[in-house]
N, C-alpha and C positions, 0 to 999 in steps of 0.2 A: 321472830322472823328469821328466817335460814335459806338457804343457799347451795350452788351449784353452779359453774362455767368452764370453757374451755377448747382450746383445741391442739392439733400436734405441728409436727413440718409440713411444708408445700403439698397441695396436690401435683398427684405425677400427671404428665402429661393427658394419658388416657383417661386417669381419674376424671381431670378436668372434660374432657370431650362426651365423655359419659356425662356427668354433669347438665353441659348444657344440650345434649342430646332430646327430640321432642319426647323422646318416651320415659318420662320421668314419671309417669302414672305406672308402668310396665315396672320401673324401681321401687315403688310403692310396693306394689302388688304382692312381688316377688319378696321382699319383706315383712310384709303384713301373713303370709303364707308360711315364712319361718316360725313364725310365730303360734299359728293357728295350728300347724303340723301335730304339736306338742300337747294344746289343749284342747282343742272344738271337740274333740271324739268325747270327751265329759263334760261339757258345756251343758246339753241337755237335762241330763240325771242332777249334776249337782247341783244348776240354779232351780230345780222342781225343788231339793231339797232346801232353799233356803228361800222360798217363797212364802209369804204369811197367806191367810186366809182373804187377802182382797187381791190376792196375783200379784203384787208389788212385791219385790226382792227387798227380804227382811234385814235391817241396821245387823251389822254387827254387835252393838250393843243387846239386841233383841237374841241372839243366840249365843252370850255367856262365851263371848271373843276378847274379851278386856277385864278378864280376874285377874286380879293379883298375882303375880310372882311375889314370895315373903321377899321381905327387904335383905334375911341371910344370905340370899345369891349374892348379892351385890359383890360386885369386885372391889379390893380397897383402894385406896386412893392413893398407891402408892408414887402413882405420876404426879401429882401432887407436892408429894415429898419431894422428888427430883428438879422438880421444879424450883420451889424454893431455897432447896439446901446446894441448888447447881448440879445433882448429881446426875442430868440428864445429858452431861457430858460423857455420860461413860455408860448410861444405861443401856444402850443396846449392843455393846462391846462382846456380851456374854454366850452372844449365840452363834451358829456358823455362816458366815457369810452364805450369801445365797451364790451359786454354782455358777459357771460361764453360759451353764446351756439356759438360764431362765434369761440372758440377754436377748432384746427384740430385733428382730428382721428387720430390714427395710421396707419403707411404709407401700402400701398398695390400699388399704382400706381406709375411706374415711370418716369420721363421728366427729362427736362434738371433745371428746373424750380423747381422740388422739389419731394420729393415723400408723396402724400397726399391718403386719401379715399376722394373717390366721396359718397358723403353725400348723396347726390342728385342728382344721373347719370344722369336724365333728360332733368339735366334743362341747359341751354348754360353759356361756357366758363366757369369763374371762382366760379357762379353761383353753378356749382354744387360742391365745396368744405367749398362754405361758403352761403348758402341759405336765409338769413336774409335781408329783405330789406336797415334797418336802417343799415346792415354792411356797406353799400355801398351810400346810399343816406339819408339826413336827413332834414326835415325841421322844423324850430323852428318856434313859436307864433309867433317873429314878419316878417315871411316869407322870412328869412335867408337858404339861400340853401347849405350843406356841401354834398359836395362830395367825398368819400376818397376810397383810391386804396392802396393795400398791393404791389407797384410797384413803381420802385423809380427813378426819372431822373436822366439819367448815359449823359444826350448832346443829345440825339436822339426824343426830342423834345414833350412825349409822356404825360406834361403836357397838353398842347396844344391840342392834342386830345383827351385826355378824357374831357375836358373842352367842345369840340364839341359834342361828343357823347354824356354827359348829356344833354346839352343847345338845341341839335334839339329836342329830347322827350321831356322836358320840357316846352318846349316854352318859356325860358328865353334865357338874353343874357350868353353868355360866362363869361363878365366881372363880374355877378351877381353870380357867384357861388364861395364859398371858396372851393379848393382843400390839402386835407391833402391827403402828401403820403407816405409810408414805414412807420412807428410808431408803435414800439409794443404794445404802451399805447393807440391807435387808430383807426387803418385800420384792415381789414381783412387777414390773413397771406397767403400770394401767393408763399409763398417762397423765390425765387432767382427771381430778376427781369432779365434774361436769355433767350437765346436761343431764340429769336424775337417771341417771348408769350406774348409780354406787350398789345398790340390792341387786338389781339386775342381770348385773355382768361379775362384780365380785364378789356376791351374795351368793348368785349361782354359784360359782366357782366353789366357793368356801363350803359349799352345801353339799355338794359331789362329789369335793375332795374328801371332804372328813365321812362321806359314806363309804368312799373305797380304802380309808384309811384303815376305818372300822372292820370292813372286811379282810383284807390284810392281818392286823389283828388278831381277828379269828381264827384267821388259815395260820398264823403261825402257834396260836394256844392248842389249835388242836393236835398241831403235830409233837408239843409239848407234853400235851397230856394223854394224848393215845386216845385222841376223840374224835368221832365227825362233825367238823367245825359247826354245820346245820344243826345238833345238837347243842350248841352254846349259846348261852345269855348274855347281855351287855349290862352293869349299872355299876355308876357313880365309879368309872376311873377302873372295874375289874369285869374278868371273864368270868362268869361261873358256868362250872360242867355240872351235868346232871344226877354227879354221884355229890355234889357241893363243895369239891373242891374250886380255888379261887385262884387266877391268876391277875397279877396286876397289867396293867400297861405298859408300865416299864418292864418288866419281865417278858410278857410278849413284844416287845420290839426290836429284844434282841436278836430273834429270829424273823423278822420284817427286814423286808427292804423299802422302804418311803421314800427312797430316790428314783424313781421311776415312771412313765408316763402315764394319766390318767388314760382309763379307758370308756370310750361311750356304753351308752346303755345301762349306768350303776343301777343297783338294785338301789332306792332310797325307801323310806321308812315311810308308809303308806299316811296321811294324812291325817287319817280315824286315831291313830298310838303318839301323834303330838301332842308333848308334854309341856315346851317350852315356847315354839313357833305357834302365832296365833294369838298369842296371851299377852297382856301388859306385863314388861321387866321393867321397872324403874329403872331408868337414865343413869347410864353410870358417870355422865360428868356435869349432873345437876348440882351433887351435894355439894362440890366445892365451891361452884360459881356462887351460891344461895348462901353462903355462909365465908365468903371473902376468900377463899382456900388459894394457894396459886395453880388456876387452871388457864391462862392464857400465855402466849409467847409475850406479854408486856409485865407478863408478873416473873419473868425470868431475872434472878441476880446472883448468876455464878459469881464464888469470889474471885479476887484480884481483876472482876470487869471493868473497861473501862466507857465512859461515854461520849457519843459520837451524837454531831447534829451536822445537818446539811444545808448549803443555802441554794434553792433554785433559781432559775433566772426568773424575774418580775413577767414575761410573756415566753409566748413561744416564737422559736427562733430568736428571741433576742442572745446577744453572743457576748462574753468576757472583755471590756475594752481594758482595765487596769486594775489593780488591786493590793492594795499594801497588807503583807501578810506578816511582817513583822512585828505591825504593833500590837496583831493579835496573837501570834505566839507567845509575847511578854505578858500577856493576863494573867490573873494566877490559875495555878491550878491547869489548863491549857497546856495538853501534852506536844499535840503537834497539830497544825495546816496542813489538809491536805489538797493540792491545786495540779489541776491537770488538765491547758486547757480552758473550758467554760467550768470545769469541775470544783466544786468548792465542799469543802465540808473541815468540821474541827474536831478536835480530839479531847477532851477533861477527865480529871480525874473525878468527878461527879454532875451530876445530871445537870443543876441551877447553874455549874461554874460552863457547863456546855451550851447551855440555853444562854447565856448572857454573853458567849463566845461567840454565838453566831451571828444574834443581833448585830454586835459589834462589825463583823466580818461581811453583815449585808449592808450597812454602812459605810465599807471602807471597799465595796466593789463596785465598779462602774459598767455600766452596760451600754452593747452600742444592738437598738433597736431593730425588733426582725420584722417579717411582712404584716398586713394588718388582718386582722380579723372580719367575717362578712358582716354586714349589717343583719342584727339580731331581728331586726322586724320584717325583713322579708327572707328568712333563712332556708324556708321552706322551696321558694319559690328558688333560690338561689340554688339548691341540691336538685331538682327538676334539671336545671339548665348544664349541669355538670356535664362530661363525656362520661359515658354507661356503659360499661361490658353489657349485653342483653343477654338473659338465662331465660330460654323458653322453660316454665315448669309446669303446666299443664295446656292441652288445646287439643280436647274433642267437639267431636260431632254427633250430636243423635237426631232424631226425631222426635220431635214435643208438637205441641198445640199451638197455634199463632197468639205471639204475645198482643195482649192488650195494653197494657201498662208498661213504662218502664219508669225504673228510679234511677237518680244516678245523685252518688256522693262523693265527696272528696273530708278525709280524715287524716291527723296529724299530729303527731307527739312532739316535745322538747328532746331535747339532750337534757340527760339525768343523770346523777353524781348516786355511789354507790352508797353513800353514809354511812360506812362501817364506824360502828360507836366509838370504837377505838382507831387511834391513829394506826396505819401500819408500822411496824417492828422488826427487826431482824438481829440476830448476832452471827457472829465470825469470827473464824479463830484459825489464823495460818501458823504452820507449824512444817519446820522442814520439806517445806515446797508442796506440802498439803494443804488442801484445805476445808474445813465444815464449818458448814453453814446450817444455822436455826432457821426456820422460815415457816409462815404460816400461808406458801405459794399454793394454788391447787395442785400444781404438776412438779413434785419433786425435780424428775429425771429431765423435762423439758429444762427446768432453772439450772440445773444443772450442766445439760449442753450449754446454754446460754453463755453461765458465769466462765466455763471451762475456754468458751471462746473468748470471750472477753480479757480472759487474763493470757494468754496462749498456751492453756497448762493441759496437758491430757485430761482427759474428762474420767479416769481412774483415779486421780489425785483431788477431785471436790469430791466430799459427799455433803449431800445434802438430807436433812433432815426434818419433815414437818411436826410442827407446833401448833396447836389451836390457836388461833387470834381471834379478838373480839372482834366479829362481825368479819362478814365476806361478801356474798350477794351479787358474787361475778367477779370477774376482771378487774381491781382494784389497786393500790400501789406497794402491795407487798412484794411481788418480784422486783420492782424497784429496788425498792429500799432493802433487799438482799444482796441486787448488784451494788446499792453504796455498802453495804458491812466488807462485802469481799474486797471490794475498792480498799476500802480503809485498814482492813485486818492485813493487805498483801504491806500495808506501810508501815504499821507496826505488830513485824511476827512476836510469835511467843504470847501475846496478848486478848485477850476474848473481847471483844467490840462490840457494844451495844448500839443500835440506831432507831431512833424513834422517829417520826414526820411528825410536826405540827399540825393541828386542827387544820391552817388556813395550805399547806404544802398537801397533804389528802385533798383537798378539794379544788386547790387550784392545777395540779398536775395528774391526778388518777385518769386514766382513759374511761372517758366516758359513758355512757349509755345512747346511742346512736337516737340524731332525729330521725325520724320518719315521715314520711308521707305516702296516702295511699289514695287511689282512686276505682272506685266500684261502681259497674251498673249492672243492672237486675231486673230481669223483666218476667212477668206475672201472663198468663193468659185467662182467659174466660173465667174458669173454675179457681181462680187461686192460688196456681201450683208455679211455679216455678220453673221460666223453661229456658233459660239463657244465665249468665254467669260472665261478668269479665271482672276482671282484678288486675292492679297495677300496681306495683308498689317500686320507690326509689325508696335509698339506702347504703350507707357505709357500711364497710365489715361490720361484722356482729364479732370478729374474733381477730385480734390483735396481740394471739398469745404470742410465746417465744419459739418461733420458728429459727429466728438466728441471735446473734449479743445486739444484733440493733436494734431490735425489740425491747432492749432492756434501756430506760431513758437516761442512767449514769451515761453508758458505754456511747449514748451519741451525744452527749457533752464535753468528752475527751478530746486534749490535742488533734490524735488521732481517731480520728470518730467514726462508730462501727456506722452503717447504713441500714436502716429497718427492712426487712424482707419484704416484697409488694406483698400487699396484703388479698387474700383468696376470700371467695364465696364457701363456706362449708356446704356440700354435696348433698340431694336429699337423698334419701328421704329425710334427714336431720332437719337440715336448711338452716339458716342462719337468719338474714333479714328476710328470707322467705320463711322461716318454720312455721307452718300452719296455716299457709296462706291459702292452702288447699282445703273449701268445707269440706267437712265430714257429709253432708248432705245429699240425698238423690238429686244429682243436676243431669241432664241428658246433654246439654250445653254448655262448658267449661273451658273458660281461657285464662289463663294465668302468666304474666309477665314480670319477672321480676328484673328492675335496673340497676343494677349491679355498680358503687358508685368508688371508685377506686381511689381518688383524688378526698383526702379527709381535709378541709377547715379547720377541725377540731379533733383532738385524738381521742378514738373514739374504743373501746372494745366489745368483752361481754359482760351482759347486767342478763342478770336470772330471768331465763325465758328465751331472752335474746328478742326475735322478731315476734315470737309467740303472744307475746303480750300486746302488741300494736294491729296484727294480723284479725286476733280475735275482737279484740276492743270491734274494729272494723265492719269484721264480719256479723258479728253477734247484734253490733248497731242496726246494721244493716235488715238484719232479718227480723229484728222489730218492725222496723218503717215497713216491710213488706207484709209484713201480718196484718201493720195497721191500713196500708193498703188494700187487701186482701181482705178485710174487714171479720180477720180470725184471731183468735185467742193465741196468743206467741206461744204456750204452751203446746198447745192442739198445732198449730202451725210448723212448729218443728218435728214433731214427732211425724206429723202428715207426709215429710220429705227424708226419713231416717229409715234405713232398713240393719242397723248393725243393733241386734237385739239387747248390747250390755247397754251399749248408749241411752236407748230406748229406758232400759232398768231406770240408770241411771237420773233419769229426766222426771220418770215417774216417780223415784222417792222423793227426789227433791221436792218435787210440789206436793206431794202427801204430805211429808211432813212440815211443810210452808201452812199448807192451809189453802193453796191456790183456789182462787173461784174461778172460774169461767168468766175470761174478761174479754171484750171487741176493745183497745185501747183507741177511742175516739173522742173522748174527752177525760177533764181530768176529773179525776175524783179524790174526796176528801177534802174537799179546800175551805181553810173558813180565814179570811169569809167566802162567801163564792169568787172566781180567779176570771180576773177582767185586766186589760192591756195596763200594766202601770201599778196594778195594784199591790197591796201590801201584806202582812200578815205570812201564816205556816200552814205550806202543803203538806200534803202525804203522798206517797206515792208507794207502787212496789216494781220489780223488777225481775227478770228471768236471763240466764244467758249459761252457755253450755259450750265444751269443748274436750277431746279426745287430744291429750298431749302429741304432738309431732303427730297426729292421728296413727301415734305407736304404742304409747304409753298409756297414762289411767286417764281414764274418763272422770269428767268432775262438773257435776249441773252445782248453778249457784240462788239462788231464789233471796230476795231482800225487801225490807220495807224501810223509808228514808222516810224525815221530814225535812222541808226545806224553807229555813227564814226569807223569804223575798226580799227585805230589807235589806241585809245584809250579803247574802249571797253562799250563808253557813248552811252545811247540808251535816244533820245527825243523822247516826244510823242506829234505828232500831232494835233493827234483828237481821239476823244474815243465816240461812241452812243451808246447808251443803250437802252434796249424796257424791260418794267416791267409790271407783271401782278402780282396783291394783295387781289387780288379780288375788294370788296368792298374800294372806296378809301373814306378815314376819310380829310387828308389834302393832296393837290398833291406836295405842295411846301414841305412838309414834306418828302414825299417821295422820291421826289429830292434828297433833304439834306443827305436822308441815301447812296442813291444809289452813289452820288458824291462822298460823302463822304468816302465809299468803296473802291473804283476805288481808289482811290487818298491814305488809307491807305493801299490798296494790294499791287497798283504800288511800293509802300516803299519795303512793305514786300519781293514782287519776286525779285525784279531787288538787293536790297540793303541788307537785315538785317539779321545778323546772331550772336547768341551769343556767345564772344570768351569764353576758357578758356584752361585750361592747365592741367597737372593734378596734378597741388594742389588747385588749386581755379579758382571763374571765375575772367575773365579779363575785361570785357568788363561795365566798373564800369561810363563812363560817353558818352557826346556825340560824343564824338570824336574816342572812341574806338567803341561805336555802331553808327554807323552814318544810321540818317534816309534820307528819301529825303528831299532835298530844297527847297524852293520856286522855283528857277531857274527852275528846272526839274520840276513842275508841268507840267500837260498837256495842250498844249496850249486851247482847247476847248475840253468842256464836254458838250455832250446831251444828256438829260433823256427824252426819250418820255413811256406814259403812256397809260396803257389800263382800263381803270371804266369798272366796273362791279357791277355798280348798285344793292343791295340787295343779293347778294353775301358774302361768310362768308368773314371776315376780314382774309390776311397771309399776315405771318409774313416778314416783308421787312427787317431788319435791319442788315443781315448777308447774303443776296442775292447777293449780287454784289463778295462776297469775293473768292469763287472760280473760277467762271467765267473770272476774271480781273485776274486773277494770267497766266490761262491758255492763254488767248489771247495775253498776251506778248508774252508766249512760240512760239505759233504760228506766230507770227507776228515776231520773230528772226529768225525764220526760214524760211521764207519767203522772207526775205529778203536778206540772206545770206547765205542760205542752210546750217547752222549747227543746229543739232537740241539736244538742253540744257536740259535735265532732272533733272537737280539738283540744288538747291534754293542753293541760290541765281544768278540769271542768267546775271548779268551787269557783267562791271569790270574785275576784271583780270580772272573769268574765261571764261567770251566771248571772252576775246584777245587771250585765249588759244585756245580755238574752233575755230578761226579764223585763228594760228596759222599756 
C-alpha cells in the first residue's frame, strides 16, 4: 500500500475568487484541453493499435509491456550502505549545489503539490517551474550521470521510474545514473511530492530534460569530431560517429553547456525505439526492505547519535500546569530536558534509557485541561451545523426529459488515522548556527520554511533532507516530529538527535483523515437516463500542510507559540474535500456545492485521495441505486451516460475480464440458503464501480465478487479486477503495485477503519483499538490489467484505485444481500445491523 499528499502556501487572493468563481467547469475544461492538446491527435491510430479482436483495448500484459529488465541494471544499494554506516550525512556533499536561479517565484498557481509560478508555462511538467537543465540532469568530466528530482519515495516505487525516463533519452543504463531526491541543498523544489504528480510533472520534466541533454551532447561531439551531429549515435554512456570513432559523455560535456534553459518542443525518442520505458525494471528499493537492509529513516544510526523521545499533552489544547524535570535529568544515561512551555521531550544516551525517560517525564507532568471534544455519535450532524465558506463548484443548465423518479441519499465516512507501520522518525544535527534535518516529510522545502521560522534562522541555514519512512499515505506526523529533532538538536549543537514517536503518540496526534458527509439526489426520466444531478458535500481541509511553523504541532506548544495558518480549500480542478465530486458522467443538469468547513474539532489533514475517496464512494453508490432503479445493468448503465472513450475502454475491460453477465440488480443472488429478513448463512455477490482521478488523471474501473457471513457481519473477498489507463506507461509492474496496493488499502479503509474518541480525547491510540485489515482477509486474487498508450502524457496512478475500491464493496453488499450501507465503515456490527 503506497502513497501521496500535499499542499504549498496560502491561496492568493485571486486565486481564492477564481476558486469559488461559478465557472469552475470552464477550469476544468481549460485543463482537461492542456492535456488533450498534446495527445488526442494519436488517440485514434494508437488505441486501433492496441485493440484485440473483440474491440476491447488489449491488457498490457496481452502486448509484451512487462518483460523483464535483467536484474544487471539494477542500481546497488549503495543508499543502503549510508544509511547504516551514517554516511548519508555527507552523501550528497559531493555535487554542486543547485544555482540561485532554480529558486521558486512567488506562488500564483495552485495544486495539491504546492503553489508555485510557472516560470516557464511552455515548457512540460515540472519544467516549467524550474527551467534549468543542470536542475535536473548533470554530467561530470568523467561521464558520471546525476539525475535529481524535488520528489521523494513515499513506497510507490517513483525512484525506479525516473531512472527509466532518464536512461531511455540517454541511452545509458538505469544502473549508470546517480539519482538524488527531495534535498534542499540539491534538487529542484517540486513542493509536496502529492496528489499522484510525481511521473507526471517530474517524470516529464526528467524525460525532456535528459532528451535535450542528449542533444547538447551531440552538438558538442560533433563539433569535436568534425561531424554533423544528425550523423551520430547514442549507446551506453558514448557518441559514435559513422567512421566509429567514440566519444564518451564526459568528453562531450566539456564542450556543453547544461546550465541553461530548457527549450519547448524537444525532439524526444519516438515510442516504437523504447528500450527501457514501458518494461518491467525491478524496484530498486525492494531488495533491501525484503531482506532487513537499512532502507528506511528508522534504520538510521549515524555514530555518536543520540536519543530523543517526546511527551504530548494527554488531549488537545490541554496546556503544561507543572513539571519536575530534575528528577528526570538525574536518570541514568539522560543527557538533557528539554521544556519550552507545553514542550516536553528528553535526551539519552540510548533508545530503552530514552523510552524509560519519558515514561518517567509523563509522570512527573501535570496538565491543566483544554476544551472538550464533540460527541462522537452525532459528529456528522455536528460538522453540517458548522459555519461554511460556500464554494460553488458546479451549476449548470440543459435541457433533458422530465424526471420520473427521483433518489435522494445521504453518505458518510469517519475520521481515519494514516497507520503508517512505522512510527514517524526524524534526525537533526545543529552545527554552527546551521542546521540538517533527516526527514521522511512529503515537502522538503515547505518543512523547511516551517522549521526556518520556527527557530528564527534564515531558511539558508536548514537544509533539509528526505529519507524514506516506513509507510506515508498522506499527511502524517513526520513534519512533526522533525520540528521536535530541530527543537532538540538547536539544545544540544554539535550532536545528531534521533526522535522516534510511539505507536500510541502516531495515532493519537497525526492530523487525521477528515470526516465527511455528503448528500445527493438523482433523478431518472422515462427511458432511464439521467436528467438532474445535485451534490452536497461538508468538510474540513483535506490539506493542513506547512504553510507557516504553526502548522508544525512542537512550534504551537512552545512558550511562545507559533499560530497555525487558517486553513484553505485546495482550488479545482485538484479540489480537496471536493476532488472528484464532479461525475465524469453525461448530465445535462449538474449542481455541485461544496461546504467548506474551517473550524476543525479534530486536526485533521491529507490521507491518499483526499475527498476522492468519499466523493466516489458516493457517487459510484449512488449510480448503482439508479441502475437498479432504472431497472439496467450498472455496467450497460454507466457506459449509457459516458461519452469520454478511454473511460469507456476502461469499463469495458474491466468487465471482459470479470466475466460480467448482464445483471438488472433486483434481487439477490447466490444466496444459500435463499436470503429472507433475519436470516443466516453466506452470500455472494459482485460489484462494479469506476472513476477518472480528479477527472485529470487515470482512469480505473474496479469489478469484484464478495461473500458475506450474515452471522457475523465478515465480508471475504474473492476476487477483485481492475482495468487502468495512465496514459503513457513508464513501468507496468509499477503500476500494478499502485493499483494492488489501493485496493487492498481501501478494502481496510471501507469495510474496517474508523477513528475512535470521546469527548475528551482520541481513543483509538494503538492497533487494537484501530484495527486495520489482516492478512486473513486479503483478497484472495487481485488482477490489474493495463492499457499503454504509447506517447501519451504520463497520469497520475497512485490514488486511482482509491475511490473506486471503496464503492464496489458498497455495491457488491448490496448485491448480495439487498441492504444497501452508506456509511463508512461498512463490515461488522454495522452490516449485522443491516442485516438485522
Amino acid at each position: 500500500m503506497k502513497d501521496d499528499e500535499g499542499r504549498g502556501p496560502p491561496m492568493t487572493d485571486a486565486a481564492r475568487e477564481s476558486h469559488e468563481a461559478d465557472g469552475r467547469q470552464e477550469v476544468y475544461a481549460a485543463h482537461e484541453a492542456d492535456l488533450r492538446q498534446e495527445a488526442d491527435t494519436a488517440h485514434d491510430a494508437r488505441l486501433d493499435a492496441t485493440r484485440g479482436a473483440s474491440g476491447h483495448a488489449t491488457p498490457a500484459a496481452a502486448r509484451d509491456t512487462h518483460r523483464d529488465i535483467p536484474r544487471d541494471t539494477l542500481p546497488d544499494a549503495s543508499r543502503r550502505r549510508f544509511l547504516s554506516a551514517g554516511a548519508l550525512l555527507v552523501s550528497f556533499t559531493l555535487l554542486p549545489r543547485p544555482r540561485a536561479a532554480f529558486a521558486q517565484s512567488p506562488a500564483s498557481t495552485t495544486t495539491e503539490a504546492g503553489t508555485f509560478t510557472a516560470t516557464a508555462p511552455n515548457l512540460p511538467g515540472s519544467l516549467k517551474i524550474s527551467p534549468q537543465l543542470d536542475a535536473w540532469i548533470r554530467v561530470d568530466p568523467a561521464g558520471k550521470v546525476t539525475v535529481c528530482t524535488g520528489k521523494a519515495e513515499l513506497g510507490t516505487g517513483i525512484r525506479t521510474a525516473f531512472l527509466q525516463l532518464a536512461a531511455e533519452q540517454l541511452d545509458i543504463e538505469p544502473h549508470a545514473i546517480t539519482l538524488i531526491t527531495a534535498d534542499t541543498g540539491e534538487t529542484p523544489n517540486e513542493g509536496y511530492t502529492a496528489g499522484s504528480h510525481s511521473v507526471a510533472d517530474s517524470g516529464t520534466a526528467i524525460f525532456n530534460a535528459a532528451a535535450q541533454v542528449r542533444a547538447l551532447l551531440l552538438q558538442s561531439a560533433a563539433a569535436q569530431l568534425r561531424v554533423d551531429a544528425a550523423t551520430l549515435t547514442t549507446q551506453d554512456g558514448e557518441i559514435v560517429a559513422p567512421d566509429g570513432r567514440r566519444l564518451s559523455y564526459g568528453d562531450a560535456v566539456r564542450g556543453a553547456n547544461l546550465h541553461q534553459a530548457a527549450r519547448p518542443g524537444v525532439l524526444l525518442k519516438p515510442p516504437a525505439q523504447f528500450q527501457v520505458v514501458g518494461r518491467t525494471l525491478r524496484r530498486v528499493d525492494i531488495p533491501g526492505k525484503v531482506t532487513g537492509g537499512a532502507s528506511y529513516i528508522q534504520d538510521m544510526r549515524p555514530p555518536g547519535m543520540l536519543h530523543a523521545r517526546v511527551v504530548r499533552p494527554p488531549a488537545y489544547g490541554a496546556t503544561l500546569a507543572s513539571v519536575d524535570t530534575a528528577r528526570i535529568e538525574s536518570l541514568p544515561g539522560v543527557v538533557k530536558v528539554v521544556h519550552d512551555g507545553s514542550y516536553l521531550a528528553v535526551v539519552a544516551d540510548d533508545e530503552w534509557r530514552a523510552i524509560v525517560a519519558m515514561r518517567e517525564l509523563m509522570d512527573a507532568a501535570h496538565w491543566q485541561a483544554g476544551p472538550p471534544l464533540p460527541d462522537p455519535a452525532t459528529i456528522h450532524e455536528t460538522l453540517m451545523k458548522l459555519p461554511a465558506r460556500e464554494i460553488g463548484v458546479a451549476d449548470q443548465r440543459g435541457s433533458a426529459a422530465p424526471a420520473v423518479r427521483t433518489l435522494d441519499a445521504r453518505y458518510s465516512k469517519p475520521y481515519m488515522t494514516h497507520g503508517s507501520i512505522g512510527p514517524s522518525c526524524a534526525l537533526a544535527r545543529w552545527d554552527n548556527g546551521s542546521l540538517t534535518v533527516w526527514s521522511h516529510t512529503q515537502g522538503v522545502f515547505p518543512l523547511r520554511e516551517g522549521i526556518a521560522e520556527m527557530l528564527s534562522l534564515p531558511k539558508d541555514n536548514v537544509r533539509c533532507i528526505h529519507v524514506e519512512g516506513s509507510g506515508c499515505y498522506g499527511h502524517n506526523s513526520s513534519d512533526d516530529v522533525a520540528a521536535d529533532a530541530a527543537l532538540i538538536a538547536r539544545a544540544l549543537p554539535g550532536r545528531t538527535i534521533r526522535v522516534q514517536l510511539m505507536r500510541e503518540q502516531e495515532h493519537l496526534w497525526e492530523p487525521f483523515g477528515p470526516a465527511m458527509i455528503t448528500h445527493a439526489t438523482a433523478s431518472l426520466d422515462a427511458n432511464g437516463t439521467i436528467v438532474d444531478w445535485r451534490y452536497e458535500l461538508w468538510s474540513n481541509t483535506h490539506n493542513n500542510r506547512i504553510d507557516n511553523a504553526g502548522r508544525l504541532l512542537p512550534a504551537q506548544l512552545l512558550a511562545q507559540p507559533f499560530t497555525p495558518a487558517p486553513p484553505q480549500p485546495i482550488p479545482m480542478p485538484e479540489g480537496g474535500g471536493d476532488r472528484n465530486s464532479i461525475p465524469l458522467y453525461r448530465l445535462p443538469n449538474l449542481y455541485v456545492q461544496h461546504h467548506f468547513l474551517p473550524d476543525m474539532p479534530i486536526r485533521v489533514s491529507a490521507m491518499r485521495s483526499l475527498g476522492a475517496h468519499m466523493n466516489i464512494f458516493a457517487i459510484e453508490s449512488l449510480m448503482d441505486e439508479l441502475a437498479l432503479a432504472a431497472q439496467a445493468d450498472p455496467v450497460e448503465f454507466r457506459l449509457k451516460h459516458l461519452d469520454d472513450p478511454r473511460a469507456r475502454d476502461v469499463i469495458q475491460l474491466a468487465a471482459q475480464r470479470f466475466g460480467w453477465q448482464k445483471r438488472v440488480l433486483q434481487r439477490v443472488p447466490h444466496a444459500t440458503p435463499p436470503l429472507r429478513a433475519g436470516a443466516g448463512g453466506t452470500s455472494r455477490g459482485v460489484g462494479f464501480a469506476f472513476a477518472k482521478y480528479k477527472n485529470l488523471m487515470a482512469y480505473c474501473a474496479v469489478a469484484i465478487e464478495i461473500a458475506v457471513d450474515r452471522d457475523t457481519g465478515r465480508v471475504d473477498i474473492e476476487r477483485v479486477v481492475a482495468a487502468i489507463d495512465c496514459g503513457q506507461i513508464v513501468n507496468p509492474d509499477g503500476v500494478r503495485n499502485q493499483i494492488e496496493g489501493g485496493i487492498l488499502q481501501t478494502t481496510s479503509w471501507t469495510l474496517y477503519e474508523a477513528t475512535a474518541f470521546d469527548t475528551r480525547h482520541i481513543t483509538s491510540y494503538d492497533w487494537s483499538t484501530y484495527p486495520i485489515m489482516r492478512f486473513s482477509s486479503v483478497p484472495k486474487r487481485v488482477d490489474v490489467h493495463l492499457i499503454d498508450r504509447p506517447g501519451m502524457p504520463f497520469l497520475g496512478v497512485g490514488e486511482a484505485a482509491q475511490g473506486p475500491a471503496a464503492a464496489v464493496l458498497a455495491n457488491a453488499i448490496a448485491d448480495a444481500t439487498g441492504a444497501r450501507i452508506r456509511d463508512l465503515p461498512l463490515a461488522g456490527a454495522r452490516l449485522k445491523a443491516a442485516l438485522a
